[in-house]
N, CA, C and O of each residue as an XYZ file, in Angstrom:
896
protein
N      40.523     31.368     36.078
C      40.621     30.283     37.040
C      39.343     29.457     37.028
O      39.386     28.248     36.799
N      38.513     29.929     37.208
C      36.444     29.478     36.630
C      36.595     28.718     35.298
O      35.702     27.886     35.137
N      37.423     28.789     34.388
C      37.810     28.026     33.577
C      38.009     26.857     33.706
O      37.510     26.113     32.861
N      38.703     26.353     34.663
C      39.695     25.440     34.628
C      39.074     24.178     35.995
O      39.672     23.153     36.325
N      37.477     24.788     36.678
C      36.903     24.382     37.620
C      36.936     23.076     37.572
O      37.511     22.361     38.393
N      36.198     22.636     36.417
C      35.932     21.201     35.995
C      36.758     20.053     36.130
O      36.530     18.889     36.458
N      38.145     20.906     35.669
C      39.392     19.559     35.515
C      40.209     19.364     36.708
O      41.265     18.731     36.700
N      39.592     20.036     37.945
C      40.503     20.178     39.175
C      40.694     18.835     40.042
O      41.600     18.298     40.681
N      38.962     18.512     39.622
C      40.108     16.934     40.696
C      40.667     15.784     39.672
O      41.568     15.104     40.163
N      40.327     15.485     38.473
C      41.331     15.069     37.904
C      42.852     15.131     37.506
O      43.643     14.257     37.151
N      42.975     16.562     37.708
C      44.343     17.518     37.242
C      44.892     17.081     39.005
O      46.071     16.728     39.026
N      44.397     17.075     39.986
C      44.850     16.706     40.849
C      45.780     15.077     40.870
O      46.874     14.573     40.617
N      44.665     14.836     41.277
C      45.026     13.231     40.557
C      45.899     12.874     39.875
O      46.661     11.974     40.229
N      46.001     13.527     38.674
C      47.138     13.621     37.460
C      48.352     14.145     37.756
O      49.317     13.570     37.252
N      48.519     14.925     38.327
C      49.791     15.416     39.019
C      50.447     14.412     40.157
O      51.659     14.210     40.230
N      49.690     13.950     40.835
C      50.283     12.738     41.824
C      50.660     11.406     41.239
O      51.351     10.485     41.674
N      49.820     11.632     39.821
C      50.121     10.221     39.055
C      51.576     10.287     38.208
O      52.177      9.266     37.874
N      52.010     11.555     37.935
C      52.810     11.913     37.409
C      54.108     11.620     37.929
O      54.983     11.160     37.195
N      54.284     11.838     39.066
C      55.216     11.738     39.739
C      55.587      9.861     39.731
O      56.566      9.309     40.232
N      54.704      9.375     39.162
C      54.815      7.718     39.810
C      55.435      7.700     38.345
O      55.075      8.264     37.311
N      56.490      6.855     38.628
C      57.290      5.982     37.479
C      56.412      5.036     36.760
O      56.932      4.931     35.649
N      55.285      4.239     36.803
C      54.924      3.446     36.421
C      54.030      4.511     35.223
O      53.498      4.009     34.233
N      53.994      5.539     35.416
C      53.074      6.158     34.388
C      53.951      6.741     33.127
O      53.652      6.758     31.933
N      55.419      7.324     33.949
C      56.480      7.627     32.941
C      56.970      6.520     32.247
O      57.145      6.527     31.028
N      57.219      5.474     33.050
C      58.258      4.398     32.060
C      57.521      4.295     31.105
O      56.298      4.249     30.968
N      58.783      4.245     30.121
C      58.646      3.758     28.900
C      59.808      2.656     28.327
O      60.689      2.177     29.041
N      59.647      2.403     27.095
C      60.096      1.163     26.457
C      61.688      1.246     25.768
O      62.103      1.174     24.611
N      62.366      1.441     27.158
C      63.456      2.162     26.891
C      64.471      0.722     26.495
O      65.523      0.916     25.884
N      64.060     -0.707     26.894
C      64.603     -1.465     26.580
C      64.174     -2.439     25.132
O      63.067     -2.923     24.897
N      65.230     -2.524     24.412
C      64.398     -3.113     22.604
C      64.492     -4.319     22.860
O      64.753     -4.809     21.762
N      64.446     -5.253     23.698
C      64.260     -6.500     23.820
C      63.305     -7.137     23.828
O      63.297     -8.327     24.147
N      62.297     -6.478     23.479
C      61.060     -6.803     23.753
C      60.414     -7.328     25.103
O      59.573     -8.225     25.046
N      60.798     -6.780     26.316
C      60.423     -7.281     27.645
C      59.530     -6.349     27.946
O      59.396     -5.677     26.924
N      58.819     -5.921     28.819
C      58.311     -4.714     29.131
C      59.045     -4.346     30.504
O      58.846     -4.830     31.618
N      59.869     -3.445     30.148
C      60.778     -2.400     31.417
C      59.757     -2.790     32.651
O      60.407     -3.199     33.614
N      58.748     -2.780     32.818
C      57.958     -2.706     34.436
C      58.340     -4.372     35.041
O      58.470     -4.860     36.164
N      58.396     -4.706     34.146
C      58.458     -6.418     34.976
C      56.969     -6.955     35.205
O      56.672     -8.027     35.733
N      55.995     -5.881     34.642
C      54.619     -6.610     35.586
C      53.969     -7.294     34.297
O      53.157     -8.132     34.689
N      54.015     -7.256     33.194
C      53.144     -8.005     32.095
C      54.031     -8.179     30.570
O      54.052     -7.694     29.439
N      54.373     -8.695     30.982
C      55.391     -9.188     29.153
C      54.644     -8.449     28.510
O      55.057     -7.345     28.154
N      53.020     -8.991     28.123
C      51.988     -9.180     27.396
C      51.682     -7.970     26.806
O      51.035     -7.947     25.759
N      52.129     -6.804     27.432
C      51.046     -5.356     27.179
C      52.372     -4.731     26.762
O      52.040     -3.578     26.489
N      53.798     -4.840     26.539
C      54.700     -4.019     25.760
C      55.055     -4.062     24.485
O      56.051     -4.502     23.911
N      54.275     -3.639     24.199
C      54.250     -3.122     22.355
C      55.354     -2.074     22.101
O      55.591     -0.986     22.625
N      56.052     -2.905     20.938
C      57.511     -2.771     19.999
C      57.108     -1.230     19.394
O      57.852     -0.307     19.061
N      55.375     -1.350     19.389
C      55.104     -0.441     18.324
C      54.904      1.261     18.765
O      54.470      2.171     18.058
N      55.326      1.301     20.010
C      55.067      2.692     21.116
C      56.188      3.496     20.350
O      57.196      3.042     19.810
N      55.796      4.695     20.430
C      56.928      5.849     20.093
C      58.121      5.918     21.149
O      58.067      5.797     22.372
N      59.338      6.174     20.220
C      60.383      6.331     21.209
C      60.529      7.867     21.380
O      60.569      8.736     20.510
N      60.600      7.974     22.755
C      60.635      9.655     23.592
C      61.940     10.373     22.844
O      61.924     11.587     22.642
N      62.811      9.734     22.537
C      64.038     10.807     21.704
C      63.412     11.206     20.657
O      63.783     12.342     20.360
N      62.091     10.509     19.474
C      62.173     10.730     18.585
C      60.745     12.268     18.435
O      60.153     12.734     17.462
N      60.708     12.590     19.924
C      59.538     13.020     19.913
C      59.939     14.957     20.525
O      60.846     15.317     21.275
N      58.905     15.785     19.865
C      59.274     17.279     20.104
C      59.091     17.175     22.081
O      58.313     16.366     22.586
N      59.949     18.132     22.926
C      59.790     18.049     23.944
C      58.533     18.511     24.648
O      58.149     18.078     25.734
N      57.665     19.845     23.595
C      56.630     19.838     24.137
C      55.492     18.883     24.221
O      54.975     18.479     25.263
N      55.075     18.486     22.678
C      54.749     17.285     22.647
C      54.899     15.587     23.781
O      54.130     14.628     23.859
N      55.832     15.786     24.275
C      56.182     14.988     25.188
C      55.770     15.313     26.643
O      55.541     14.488     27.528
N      55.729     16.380     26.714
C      55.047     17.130     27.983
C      53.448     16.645     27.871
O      52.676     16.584     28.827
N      53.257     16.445     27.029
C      52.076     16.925     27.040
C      50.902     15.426     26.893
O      49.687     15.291     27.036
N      52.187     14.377     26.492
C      51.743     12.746     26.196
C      51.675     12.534     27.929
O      50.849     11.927     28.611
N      52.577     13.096     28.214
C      53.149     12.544     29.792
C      51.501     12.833     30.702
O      50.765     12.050     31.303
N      51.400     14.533     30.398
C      50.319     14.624     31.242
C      48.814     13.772     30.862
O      47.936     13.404     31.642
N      48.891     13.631     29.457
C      47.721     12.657     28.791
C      47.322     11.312     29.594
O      46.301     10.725     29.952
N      48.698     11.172     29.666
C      48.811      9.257     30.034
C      47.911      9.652     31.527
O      46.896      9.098     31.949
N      48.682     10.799     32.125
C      48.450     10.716     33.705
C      47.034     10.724     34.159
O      46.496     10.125     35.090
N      46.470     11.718     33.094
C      45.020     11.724     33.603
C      44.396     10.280     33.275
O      43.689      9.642     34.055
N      44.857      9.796     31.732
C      44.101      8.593     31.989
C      44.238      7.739     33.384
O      43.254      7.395     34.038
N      45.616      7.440     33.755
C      45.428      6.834     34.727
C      44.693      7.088     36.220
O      44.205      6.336     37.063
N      44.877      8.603     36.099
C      43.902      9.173     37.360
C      42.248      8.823     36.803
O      41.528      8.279     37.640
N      41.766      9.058     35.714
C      40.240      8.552     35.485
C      40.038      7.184     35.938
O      38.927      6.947     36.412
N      41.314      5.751     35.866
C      41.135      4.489     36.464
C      41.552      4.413     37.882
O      40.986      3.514     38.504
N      42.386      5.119     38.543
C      42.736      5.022     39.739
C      41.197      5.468     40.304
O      40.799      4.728     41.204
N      40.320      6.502     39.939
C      39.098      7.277     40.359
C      37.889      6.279     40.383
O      36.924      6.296     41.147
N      38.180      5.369     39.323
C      36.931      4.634     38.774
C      36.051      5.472     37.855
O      34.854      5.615     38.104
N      36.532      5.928     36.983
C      35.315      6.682     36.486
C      36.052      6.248     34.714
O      36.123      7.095     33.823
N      36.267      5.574     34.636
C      36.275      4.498     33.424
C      35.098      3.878     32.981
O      34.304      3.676     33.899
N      34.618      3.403     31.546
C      33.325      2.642     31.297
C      34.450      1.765     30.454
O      34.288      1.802     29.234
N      35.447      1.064     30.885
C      36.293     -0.447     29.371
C      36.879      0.236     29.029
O      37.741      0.775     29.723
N      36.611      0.572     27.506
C      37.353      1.142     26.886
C      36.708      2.265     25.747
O      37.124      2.611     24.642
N      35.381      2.705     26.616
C      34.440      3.339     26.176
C      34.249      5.227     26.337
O      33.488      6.023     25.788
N      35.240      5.367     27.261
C      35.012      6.817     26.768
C      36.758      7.412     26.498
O      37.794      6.810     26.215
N      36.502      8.590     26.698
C      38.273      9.292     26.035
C      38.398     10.588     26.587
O      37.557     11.272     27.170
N      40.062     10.911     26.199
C      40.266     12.020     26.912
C      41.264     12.609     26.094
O      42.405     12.158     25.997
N      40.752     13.829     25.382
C      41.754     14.293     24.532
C      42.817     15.888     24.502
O      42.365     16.935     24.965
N      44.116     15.807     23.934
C      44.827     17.077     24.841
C      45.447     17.387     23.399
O      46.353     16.671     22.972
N      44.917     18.538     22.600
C      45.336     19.188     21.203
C      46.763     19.086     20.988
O      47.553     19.640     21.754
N      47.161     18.363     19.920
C      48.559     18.873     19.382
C      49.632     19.904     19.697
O      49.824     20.764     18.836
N      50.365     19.939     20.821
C      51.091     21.599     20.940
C      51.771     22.370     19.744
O      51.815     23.595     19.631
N      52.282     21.464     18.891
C      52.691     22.111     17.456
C      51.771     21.959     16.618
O      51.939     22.673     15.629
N      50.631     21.171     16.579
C      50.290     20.972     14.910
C      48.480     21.333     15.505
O      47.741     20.396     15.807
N      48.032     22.751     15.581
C      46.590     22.682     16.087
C      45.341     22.137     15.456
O      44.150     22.144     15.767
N      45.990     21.699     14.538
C      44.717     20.744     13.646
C      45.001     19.331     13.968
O      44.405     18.547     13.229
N      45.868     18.710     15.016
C      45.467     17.597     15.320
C      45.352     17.279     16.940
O      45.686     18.251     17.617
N      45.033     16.364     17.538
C      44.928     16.064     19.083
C      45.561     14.312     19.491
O      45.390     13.458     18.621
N      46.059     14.020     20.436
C      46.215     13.154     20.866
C      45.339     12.604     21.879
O      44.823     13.369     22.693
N      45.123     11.396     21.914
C      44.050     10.410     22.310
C      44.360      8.984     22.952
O      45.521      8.604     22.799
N      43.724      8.361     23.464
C      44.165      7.476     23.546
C      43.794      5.844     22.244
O      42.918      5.678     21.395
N      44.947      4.975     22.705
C      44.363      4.045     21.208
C      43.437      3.208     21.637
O      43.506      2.766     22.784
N      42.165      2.766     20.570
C      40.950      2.638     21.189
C      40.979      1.067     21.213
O      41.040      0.410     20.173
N      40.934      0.543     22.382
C      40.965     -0.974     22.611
C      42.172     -1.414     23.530
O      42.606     -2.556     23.683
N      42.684     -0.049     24.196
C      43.215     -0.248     25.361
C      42.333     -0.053     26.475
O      41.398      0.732     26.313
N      42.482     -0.685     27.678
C      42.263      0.007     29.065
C      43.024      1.240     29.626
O      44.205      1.571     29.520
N      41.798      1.903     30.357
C      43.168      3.185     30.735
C      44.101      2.903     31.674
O      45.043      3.687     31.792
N      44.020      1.727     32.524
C      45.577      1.676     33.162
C      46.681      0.678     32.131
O      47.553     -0.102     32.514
N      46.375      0.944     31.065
C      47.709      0.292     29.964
C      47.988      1.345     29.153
O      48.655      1.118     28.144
N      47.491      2.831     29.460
C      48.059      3.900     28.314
C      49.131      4.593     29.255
O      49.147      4.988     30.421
N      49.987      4.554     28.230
C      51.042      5.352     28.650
C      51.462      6.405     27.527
O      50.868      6.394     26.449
N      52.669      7.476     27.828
C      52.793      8.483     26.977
C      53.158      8.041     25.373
O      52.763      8.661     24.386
N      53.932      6.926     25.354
C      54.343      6.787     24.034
C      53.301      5.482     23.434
O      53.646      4.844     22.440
N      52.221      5.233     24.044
C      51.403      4.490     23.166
C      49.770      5.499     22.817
O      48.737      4.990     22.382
N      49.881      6.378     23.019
C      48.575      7.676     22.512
C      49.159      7.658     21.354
O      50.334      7.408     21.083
N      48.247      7.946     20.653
C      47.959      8.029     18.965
C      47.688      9.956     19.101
O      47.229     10.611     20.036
N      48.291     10.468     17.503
C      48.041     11.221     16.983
C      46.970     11.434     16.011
O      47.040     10.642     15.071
N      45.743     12.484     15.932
C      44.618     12.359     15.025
C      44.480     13.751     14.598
O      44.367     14.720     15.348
N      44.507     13.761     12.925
C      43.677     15.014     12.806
C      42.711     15.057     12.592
O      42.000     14.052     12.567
N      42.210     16.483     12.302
C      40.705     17.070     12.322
C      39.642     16.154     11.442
O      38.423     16.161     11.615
N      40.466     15.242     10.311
C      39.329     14.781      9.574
C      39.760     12.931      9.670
O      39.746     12.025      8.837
N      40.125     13.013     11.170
C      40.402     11.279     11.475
C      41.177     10.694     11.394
O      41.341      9.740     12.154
N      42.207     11.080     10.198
C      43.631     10.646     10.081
C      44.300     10.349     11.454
O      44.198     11.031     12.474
N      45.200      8.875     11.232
C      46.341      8.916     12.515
C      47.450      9.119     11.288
O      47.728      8.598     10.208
N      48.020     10.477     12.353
C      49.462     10.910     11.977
C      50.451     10.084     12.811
O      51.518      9.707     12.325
N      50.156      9.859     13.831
C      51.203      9.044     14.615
C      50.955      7.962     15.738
O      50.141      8.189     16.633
N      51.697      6.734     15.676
C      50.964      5.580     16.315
C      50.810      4.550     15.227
O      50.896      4.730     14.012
N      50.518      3.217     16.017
C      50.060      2.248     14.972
C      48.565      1.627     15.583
O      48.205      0.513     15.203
N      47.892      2.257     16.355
C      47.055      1.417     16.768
C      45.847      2.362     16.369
O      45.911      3.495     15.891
N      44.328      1.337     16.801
C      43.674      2.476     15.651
C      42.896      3.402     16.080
O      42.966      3.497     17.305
N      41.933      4.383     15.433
C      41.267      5.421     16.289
C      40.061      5.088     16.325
O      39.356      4.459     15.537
N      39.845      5.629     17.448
C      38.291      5.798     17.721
C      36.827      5.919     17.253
O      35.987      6.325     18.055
N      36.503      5.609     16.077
C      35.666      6.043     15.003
C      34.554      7.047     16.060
O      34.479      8.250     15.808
N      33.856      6.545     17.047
C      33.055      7.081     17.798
C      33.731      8.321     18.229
O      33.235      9.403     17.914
N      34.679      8.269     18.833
C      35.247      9.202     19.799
C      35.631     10.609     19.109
O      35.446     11.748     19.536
N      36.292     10.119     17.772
C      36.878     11.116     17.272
C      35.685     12.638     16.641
O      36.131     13.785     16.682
N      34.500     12.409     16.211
C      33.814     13.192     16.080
C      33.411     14.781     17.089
O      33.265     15.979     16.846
N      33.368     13.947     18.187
C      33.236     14.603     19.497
C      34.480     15.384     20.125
O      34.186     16.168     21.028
N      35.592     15.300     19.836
C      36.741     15.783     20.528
C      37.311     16.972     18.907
O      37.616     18.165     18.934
N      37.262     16.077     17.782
C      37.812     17.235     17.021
C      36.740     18.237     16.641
O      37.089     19.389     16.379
N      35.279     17.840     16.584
C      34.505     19.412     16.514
C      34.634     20.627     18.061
O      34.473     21.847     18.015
N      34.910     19.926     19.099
C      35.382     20.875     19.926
C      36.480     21.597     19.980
O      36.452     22.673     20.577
N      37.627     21.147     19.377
C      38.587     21.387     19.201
C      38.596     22.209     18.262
O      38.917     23.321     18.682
N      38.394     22.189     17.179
C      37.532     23.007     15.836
C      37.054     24.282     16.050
O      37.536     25.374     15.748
N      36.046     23.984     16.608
C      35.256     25.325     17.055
C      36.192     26.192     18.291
O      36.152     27.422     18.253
N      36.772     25.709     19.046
C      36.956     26.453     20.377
C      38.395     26.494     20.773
O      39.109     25.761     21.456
N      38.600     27.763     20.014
C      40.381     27.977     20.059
C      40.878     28.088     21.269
O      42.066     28.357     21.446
N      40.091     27.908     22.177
C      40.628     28.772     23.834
C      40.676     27.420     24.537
O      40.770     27.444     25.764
N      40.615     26.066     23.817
C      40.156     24.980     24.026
C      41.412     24.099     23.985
O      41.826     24.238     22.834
N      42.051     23.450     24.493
C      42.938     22.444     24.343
C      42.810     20.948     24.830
O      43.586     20.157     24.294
N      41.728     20.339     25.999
C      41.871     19.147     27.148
C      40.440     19.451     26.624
O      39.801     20.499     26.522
N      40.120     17.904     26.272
C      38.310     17.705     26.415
C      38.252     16.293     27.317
O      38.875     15.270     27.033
N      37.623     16.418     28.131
C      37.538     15.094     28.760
C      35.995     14.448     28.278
O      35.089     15.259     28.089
N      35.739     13.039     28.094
C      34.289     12.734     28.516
C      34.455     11.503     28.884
O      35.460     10.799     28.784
N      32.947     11.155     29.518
C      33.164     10.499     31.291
C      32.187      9.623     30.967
O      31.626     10.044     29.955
N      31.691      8.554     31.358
C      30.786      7.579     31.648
C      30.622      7.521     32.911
O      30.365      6.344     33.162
N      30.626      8.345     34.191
C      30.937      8.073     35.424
C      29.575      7.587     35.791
O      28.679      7.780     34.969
N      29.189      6.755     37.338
C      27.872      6.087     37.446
C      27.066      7.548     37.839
O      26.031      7.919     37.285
N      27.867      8.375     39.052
C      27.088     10.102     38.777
C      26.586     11.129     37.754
O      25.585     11.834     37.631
N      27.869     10.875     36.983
C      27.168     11.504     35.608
C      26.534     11.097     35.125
O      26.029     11.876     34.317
N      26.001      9.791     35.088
C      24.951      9.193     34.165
C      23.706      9.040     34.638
O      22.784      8.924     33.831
N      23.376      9.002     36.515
C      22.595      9.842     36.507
C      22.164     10.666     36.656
O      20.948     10.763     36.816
N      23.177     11.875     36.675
C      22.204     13.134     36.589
C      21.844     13.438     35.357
O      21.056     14.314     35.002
N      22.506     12.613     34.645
C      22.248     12.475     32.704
C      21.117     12.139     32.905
O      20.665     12.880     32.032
N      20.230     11.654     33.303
C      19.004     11.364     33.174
C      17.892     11.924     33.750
O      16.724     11.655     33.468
N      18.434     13.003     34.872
C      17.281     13.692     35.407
C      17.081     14.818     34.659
O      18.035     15.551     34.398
N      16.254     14.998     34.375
C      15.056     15.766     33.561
C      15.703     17.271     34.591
O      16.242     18.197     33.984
N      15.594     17.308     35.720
C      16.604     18.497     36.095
C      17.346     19.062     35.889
O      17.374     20.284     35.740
N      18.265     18.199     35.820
C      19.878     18.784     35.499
C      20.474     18.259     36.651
O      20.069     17.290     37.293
N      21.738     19.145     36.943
C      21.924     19.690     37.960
C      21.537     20.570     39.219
O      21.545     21.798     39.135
N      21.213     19.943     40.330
C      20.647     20.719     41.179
C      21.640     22.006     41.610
O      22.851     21.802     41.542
N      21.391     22.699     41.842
C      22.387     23.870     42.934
C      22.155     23.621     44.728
O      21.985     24.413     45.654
N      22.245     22.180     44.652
C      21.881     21.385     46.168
C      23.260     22.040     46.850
O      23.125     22.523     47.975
N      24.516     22.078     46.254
C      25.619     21.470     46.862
C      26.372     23.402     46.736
O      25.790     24.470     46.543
N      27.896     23.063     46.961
C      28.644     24.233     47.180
C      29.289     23.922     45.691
O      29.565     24.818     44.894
N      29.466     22.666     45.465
C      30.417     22.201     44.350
C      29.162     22.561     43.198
O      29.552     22.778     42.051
N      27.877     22.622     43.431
C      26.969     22.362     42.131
C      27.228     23.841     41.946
O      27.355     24.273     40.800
N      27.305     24.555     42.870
C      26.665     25.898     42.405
C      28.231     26.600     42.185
O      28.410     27.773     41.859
N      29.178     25.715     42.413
C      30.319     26.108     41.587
C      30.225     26.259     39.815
O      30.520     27.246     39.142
N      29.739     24.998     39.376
C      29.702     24.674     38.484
C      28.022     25.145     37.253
O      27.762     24.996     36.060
N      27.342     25.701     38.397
C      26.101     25.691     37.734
C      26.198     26.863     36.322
O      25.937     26.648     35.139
N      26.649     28.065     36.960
C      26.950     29.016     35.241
C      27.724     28.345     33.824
O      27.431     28.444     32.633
N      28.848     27.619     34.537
C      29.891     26.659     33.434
C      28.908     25.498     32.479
O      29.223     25.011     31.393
N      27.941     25.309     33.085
C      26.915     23.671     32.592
C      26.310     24.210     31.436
O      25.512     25.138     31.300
N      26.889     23.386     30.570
C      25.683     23.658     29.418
C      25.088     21.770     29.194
O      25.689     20.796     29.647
N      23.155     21.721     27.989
C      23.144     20.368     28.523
C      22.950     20.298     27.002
O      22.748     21.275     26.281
N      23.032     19.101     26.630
C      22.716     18.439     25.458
C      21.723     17.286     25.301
O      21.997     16.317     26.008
N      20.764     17.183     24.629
C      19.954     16.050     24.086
C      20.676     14.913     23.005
O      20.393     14.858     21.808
N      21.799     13.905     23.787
C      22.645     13.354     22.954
C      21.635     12.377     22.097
O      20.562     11.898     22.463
N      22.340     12.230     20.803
C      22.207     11.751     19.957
C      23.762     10.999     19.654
O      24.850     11.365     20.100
N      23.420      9.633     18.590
C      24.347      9.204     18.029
C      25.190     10.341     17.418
O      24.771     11.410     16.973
N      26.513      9.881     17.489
C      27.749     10.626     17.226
C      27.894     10.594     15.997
O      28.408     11.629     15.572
N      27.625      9.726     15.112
C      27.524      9.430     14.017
C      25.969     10.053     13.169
O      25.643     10.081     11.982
N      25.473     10.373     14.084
C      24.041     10.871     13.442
C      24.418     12.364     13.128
O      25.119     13.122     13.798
N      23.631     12.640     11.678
C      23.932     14.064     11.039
C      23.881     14.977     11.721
O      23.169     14.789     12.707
N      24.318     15.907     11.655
C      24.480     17.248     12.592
C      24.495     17.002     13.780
O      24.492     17.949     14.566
N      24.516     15.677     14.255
C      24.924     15.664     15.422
C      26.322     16.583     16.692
O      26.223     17.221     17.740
N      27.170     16.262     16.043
C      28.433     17.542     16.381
C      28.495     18.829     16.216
O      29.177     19.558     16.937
N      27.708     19.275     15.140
C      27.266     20.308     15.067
C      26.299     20.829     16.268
O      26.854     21.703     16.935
N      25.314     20.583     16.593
C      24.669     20.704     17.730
C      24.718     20.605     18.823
O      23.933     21.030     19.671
N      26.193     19.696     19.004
C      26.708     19.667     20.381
C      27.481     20.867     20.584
O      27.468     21.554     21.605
N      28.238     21.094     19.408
C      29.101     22.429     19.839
C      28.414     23.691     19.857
O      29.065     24.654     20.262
N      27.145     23.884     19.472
C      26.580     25.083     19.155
C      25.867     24.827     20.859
O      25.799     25.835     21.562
N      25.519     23.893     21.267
C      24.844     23.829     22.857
C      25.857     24.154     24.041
O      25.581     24.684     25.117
N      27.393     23.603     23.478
C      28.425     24.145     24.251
C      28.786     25.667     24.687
O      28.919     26.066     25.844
N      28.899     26.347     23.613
C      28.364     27.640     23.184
C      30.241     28.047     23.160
O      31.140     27.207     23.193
N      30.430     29.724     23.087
C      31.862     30.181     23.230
C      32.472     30.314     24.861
O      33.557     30.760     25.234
N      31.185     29.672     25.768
C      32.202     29.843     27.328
C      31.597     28.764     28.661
O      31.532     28.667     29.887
N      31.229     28.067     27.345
C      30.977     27.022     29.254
C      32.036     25.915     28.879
O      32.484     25.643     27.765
N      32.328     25.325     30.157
C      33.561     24.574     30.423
C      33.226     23.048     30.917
O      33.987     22.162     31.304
N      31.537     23.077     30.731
C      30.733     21.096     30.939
C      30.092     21.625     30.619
O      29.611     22.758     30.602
N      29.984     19.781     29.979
C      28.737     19.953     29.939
C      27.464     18.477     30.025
O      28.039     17.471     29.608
N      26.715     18.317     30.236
C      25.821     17.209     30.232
C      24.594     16.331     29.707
O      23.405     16.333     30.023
N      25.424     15.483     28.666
C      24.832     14.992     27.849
C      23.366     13.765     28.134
O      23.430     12.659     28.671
N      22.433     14.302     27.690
C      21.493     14.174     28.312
C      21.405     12.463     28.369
O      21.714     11.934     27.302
N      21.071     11.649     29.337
C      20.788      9.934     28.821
C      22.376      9.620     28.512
O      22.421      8.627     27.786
N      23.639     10.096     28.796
C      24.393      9.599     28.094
C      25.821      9.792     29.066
O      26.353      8.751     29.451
N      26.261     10.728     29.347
C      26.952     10.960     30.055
C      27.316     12.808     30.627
O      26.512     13.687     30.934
N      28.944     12.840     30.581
C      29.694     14.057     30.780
C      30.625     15.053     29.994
O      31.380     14.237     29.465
N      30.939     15.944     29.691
C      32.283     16.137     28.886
C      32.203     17.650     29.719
O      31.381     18.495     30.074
N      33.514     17.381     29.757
C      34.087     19.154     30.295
C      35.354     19.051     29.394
O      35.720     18.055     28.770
N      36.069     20.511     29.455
C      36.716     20.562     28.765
C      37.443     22.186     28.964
O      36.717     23.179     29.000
N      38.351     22.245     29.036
C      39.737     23.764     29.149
C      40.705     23.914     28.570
O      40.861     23.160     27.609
N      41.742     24.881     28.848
C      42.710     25.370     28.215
C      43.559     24.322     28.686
O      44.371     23.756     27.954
N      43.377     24.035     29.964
C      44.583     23.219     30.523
C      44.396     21.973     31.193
O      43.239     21.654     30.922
N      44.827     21.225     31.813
C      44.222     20.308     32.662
C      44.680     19.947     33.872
O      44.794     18.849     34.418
N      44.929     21.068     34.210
C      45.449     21.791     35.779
C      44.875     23.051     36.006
O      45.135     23.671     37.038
């Protein structure tokens, strides 16, 4: 259950978002309109259709979409600058993501992209993350007990990203979280061994962690 600390008020969130139609609909009409009535503009022909998709897999886009939208309902969005990724249920060498150059209140279940371990999109037409993807598939990689990685730009996380402290054990919630924290001295994502060093700072059992100057990432089995 200490596992799963991190993703609780998002997984909250996500569950109430779930229930809202505007997060399920999809592009059930080929006319090219967008089913919501609220933006012609943002319904792309090019979204997966839900018949053509495994049911777990579909479970699992559904809950994707939701958290994104709970990270924008929360405010803890930076554009279109950070991500939130939930492993493949059939195929464990790849993860779904969101496509990079959306906002998170325009992702929905059948517009997340499929990625594997070495960047490939298996599924989707829109493109990936070059940044993002480093960071979500070496966790994924390394940490079989691992499925939901979130990371955050939030204005809190960024600064306690910067205090030379850490995390205080001020609070009831810090000292929830204080054994789970691991911290990192971020570096470009793209810089050598960079991923390597993030996952080796993650270690085999903490569940956040805090990237120093930069932001957040937690991450569990589930995201509930």
């Amino acid at each position: 259950m200490a596992r799963n600390r991190s993703l609780d008020a998002s997984s909250s969130a996500a569950s109430a978002a779930l229930s809202s139609d505007r997060v399920r609909l999809e592009p059930a009409d080929r006319s090219g309109r967008d089913p919501s009535g609220s933006n012609p503009s943002r319904f792309d022909p090019s979204r997966i259709d839900p018949i053509h998709i495994d049911p777990l897999e579909w479970e699992v886009r559904c809950e994707l979409a939701a958290c994104y939208r709970a990270f924008a309902l929360l405010g803890w969005t930076d554009l279109i600058y950070t991500h939130i990724s939930a492993r493949h249920p059939t195929r464990r060498d790849c993860y779904l993501i969101n496509p990079y150059g959306l906002f998170f209140d325009e992702i929905t279940a059948s517009n997340l992209i499929a990625v594997d371990f070495d960047g490939r999109r298996v599924s989707g037409e829109h493109p990936v993350n070059k940044e993002g993807h480093p960071i979500h598939s070496s966790v994924l990689r390394a940490r079989s007990d691992v499925n939901w990685v979130l990371h955050s730009h939030t204005r809190a996380g960024m600064v306690v990203s910067c205090m030379k402290c850490g995390l205080l054990p001020l609070t009831q919630q810090a000292m929830f979280l204080r054994d789970w924290v691991a911290y990192h001295a971020w570096d470009l994502q793209t810089a050598s061994g960079e991923c390597e060093r993030l996952v080796a700072d993650l270690g085999r059992d903490k569940i956040a962690m805090i990237l120093h100057n930069h932001g957040l990432l937690s991450c569990g089995a589930s995201a509930g």
